[in-house]
C-alpha positions in Angstrom: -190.8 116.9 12.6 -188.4 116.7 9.3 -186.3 119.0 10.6 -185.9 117.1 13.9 -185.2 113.8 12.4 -182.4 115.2 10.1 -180.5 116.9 13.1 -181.2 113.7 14.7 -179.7 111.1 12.1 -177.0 113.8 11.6 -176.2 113.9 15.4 -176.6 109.7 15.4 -173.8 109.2 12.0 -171.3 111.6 14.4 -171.7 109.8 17.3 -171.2 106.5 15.1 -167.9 107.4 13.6 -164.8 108.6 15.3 -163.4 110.5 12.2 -164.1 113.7 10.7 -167.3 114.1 8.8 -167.0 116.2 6.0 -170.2 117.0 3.2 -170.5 118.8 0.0 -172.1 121.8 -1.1 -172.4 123.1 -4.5 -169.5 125.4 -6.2 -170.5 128.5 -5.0 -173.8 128.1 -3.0 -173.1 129.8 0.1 -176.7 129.0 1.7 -175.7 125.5 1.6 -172.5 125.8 3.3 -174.1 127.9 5.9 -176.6 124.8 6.3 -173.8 122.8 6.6 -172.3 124.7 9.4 -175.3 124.7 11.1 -175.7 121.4 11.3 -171.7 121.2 12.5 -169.8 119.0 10.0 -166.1 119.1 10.6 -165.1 120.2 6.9 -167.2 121.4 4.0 -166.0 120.7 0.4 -167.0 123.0 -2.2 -167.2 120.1 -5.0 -166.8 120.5 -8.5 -168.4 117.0 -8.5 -172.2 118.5 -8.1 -174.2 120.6 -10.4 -173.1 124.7 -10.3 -175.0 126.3 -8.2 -172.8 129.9 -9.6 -170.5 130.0 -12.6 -168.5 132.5 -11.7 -168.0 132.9 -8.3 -167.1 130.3 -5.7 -168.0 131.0 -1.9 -166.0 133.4 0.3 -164.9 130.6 2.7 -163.5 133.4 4.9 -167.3 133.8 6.2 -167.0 130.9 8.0 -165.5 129.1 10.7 -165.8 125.2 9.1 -162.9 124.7 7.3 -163.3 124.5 3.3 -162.1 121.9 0.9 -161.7 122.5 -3.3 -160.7 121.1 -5.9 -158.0 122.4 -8.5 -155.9 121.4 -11.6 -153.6 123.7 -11.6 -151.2 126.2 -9.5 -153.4 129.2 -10.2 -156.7 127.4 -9.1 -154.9 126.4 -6.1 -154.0 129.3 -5.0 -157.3 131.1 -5.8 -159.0 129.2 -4.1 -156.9 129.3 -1.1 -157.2 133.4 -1.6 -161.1 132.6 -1.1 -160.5 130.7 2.2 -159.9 127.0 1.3 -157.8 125.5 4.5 -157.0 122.1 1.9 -156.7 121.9 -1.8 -157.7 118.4 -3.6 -155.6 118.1 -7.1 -158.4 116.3 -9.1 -158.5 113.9 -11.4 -161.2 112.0 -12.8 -164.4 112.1 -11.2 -166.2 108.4 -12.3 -164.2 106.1 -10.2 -163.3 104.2 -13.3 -159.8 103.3 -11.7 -158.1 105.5 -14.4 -155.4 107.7 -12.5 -153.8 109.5 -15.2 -156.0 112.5 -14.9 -154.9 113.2 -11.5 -151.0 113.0 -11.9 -151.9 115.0 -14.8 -153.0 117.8 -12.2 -150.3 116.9 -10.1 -147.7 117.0 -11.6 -148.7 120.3 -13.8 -148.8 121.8 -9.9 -145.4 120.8 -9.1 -143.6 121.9 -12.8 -145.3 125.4 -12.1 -143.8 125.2 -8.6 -140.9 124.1 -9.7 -140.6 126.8 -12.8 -141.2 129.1 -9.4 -139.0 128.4 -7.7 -135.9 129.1 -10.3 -137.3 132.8 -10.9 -136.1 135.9 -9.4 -137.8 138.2 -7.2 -138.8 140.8 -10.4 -140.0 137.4 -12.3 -142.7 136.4 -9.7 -144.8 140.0 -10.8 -145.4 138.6 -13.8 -145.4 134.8 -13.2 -148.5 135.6 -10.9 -149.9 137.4 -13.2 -149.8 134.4 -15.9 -151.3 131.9 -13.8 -153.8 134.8 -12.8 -153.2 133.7 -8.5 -152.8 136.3 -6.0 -149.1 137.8 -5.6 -148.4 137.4 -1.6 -149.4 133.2 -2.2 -147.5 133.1 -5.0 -144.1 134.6 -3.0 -145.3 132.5 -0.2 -145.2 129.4 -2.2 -141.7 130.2 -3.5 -140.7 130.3 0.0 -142.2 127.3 1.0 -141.1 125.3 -2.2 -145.0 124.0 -2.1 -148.3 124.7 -1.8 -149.2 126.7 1.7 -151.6 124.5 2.7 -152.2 120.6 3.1 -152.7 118.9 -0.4 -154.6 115.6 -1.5 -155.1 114.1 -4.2 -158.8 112.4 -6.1 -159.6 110.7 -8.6 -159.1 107.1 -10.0 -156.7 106.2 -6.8 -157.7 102.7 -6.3 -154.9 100.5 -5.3 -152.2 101.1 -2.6 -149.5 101.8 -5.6 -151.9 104.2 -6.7 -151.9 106.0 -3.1 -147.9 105.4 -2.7 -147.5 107.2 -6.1 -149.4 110.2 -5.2 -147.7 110.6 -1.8 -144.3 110.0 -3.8 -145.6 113.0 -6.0 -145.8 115.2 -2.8 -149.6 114.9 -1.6 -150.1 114.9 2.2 -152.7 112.4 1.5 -155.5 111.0 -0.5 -159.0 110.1 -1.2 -160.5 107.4 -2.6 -164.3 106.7 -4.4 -167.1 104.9 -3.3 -165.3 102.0 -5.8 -163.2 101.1 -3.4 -166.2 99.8 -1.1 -167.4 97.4 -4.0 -164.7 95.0 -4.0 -164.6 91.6 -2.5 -162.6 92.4 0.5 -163.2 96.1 1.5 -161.6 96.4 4.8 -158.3 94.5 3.2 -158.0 97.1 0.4 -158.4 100.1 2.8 -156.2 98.6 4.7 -153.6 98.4 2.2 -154.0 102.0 1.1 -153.9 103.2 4.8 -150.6 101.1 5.2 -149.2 102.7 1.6 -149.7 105.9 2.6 -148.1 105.6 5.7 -145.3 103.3 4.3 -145.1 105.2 0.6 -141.5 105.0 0.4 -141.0 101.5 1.6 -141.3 99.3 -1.1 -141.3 96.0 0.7 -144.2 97.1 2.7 -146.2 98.2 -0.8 -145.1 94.1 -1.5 -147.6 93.3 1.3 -150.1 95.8 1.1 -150.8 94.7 -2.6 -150.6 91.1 -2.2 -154.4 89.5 -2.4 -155.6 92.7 -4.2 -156.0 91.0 -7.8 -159.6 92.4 -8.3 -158.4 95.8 -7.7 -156.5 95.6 -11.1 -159.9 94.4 -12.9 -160.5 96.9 -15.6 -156.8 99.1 -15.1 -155.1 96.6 -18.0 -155.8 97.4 -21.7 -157.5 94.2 -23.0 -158.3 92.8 -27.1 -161.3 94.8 -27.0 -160.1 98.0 -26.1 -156.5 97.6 -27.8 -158.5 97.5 -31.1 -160.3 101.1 -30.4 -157.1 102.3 -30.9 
């Protein structure tokens, strides 16, 4: 009866949304993921943000047929974890929703100096440039070629505002995600709105005008105040 009730409430939050539904299984917990494709999520993201289910291995993502999702800092983790399967990459950032976005344009933009370092080299230097960032050789070559990473990018962690999302995309993300934070605000729908808009419009800095105007609470906590000036 459990059983039925979960595939029920499962098939009921599908046919409730028109987007993708996408859940989270444990770095390296391979019964999980299979649970997950069983149950038929669109996407499955092997999350850093959970407990480790295995320290040293993540799941062979080429098992399945539900497209994977993982997180990375850096161009080798990237690419390793493409090697393993992983149809998107997430360049993370902070994981508490405290607002604080420096973490992932940290991770960013260490992705796009190593790309960028890449892309200068010569054919002899990418042997051992691979070897550095310890990332298979053939995605390595391939991300020469491309000039960027061969699959679609986001970026997590701390994105709250729509400057926030326009900077990211500015950065070269495909797109982004955003917390549960952004939920607790006074106006929910106007600040997803807004990001939708920035993302969309990330270039267009009269649009970013509009899409931040009325979003005063978004900035609560994002400015150093007394308090916290004196820490330092």
């Amino acid at each position: 009866m459990g059983c039925m009730k979960r595939k029920y409430k499962k098939q009921h939050y599908q046919s409730a949304v028109s987007i993708p539904v996408m859940a989270r299984s444990r770095v390296g917990h391979f019964v999980e993921a299979q649970i997950l494709e069983a149950i038929g999520v669109d996407y499955i993201d092997e999350s850093e943000a959970l407990a480790l289910a295995d320290e040293d291995n993540f799941i062979n993502k080429h098992n399945f047929r539900t497209p994977f999702l993982c997180g990375c800092r850096n161009l080798g983790e990237a690419l390793s974890r493409i090697r393993e399967g992983a149809d998107m990459v997430r360049t993370q950032g902070e994981l508490t929703g405290s607002g604080n976005v420096s973490e992932t344009v940290r991770s960013l933009r260490s992705i796009i100096r190593e790309i960028r370092v890449l892309n200068n080299m010569d054919e002899d230097e990418v042997f051992a440039f691979s070897k550095k960032i310890v990332a298979p050789y053939d995605l390595v070559a391939q991300t020469k070629q491309m000039g960027r990473l061969p699959v679609v990018q986001f970026a997590a962690g701390g994105i709250v505002t729509p400057a926030d999302a326009a900077l990211m995309m500015q950065l070269g993300c495909d797109g982004v995600f955003v917390g549960l934070e952004i939920f607790n605000s006074s106006d929910p729908y106007k600040r997803v709105r807004g990001i939708t808009q920035a993302i969309r419009h990330y270039n267009d800095p009269h649009v970013l005008v509009e899409t931040s105007t009325g979003l005063a609470d978004a900035m609560v906590g994002l400015n150093l105040n007394e308090d916290r000036i004196e820490q330092f």
